[in-house]
N, C-alpha and C positions, 0 to 999 in steps of 0.2 A: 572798280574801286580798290583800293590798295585797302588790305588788311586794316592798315593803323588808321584810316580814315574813316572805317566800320565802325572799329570798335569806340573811335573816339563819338560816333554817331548816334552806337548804341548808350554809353554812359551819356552824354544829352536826355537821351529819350529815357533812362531811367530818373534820373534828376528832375526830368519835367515832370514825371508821371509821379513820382514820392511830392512835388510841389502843388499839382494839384489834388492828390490825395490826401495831404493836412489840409488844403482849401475847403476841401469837398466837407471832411470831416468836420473840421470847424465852424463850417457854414448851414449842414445839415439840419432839417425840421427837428428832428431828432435831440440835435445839441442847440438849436438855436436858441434855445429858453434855456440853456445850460449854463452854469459859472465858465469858466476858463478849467477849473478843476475838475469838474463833472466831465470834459469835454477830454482832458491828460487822462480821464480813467477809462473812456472807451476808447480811446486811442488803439493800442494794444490790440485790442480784441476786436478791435475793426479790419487792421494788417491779418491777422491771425485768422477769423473764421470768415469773415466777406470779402478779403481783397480781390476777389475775380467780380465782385457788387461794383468796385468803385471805374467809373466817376459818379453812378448814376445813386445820387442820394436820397432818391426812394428807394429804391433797390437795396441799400447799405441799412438802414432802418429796418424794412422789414427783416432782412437777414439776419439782423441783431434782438428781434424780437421774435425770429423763428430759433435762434438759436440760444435765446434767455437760458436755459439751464446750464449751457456753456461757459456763460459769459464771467468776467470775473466779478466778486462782490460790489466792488467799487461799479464798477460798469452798471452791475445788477440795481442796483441803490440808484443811479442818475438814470436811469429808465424808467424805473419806478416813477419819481418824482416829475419826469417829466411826459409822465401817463402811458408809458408804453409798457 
């Protein structure tokens, strides 16, 4: 494979992977009870402390509840609320 045919392969495969990982996020036990705001505020801190969690949205959850002390206010707050 020609170089430029790689790397246009590899941005694909990053693109899909950032598409399913707002999916993931969005859709998660976690945020499913969530507003759409609740959902912007763990955003962040999902990329940040679990991204090697995602796709797998148990996995992302627990991560987010193992790493509660980490997480930002807003995060901490829509966890809270949604019993985690």
């Amino acid at each position: 494979m020609s170089p430029k045919i790689v790397a246009s392969s590899a941005v694909r495969r990053v693109f899909a992977a950032l598409a399913l990982a707002w999916t993931v996020v969005s859709a998660g036990p976690a945020f499913a009870l969530g507003t759409p705001e609740q959902r912007r505020a763990c955003t962040p801190d999902v990329y940040r402390l679990c991204a090697g969690e995602i796709p797998n949205v148990r996995a992302i959850t627990a991560c987010l509840v193992r790493q509660k002390g980490n997480l930002s206010p807003a995060c901490r707050a829509a966890m809270e609320q949604n019993g985690y």
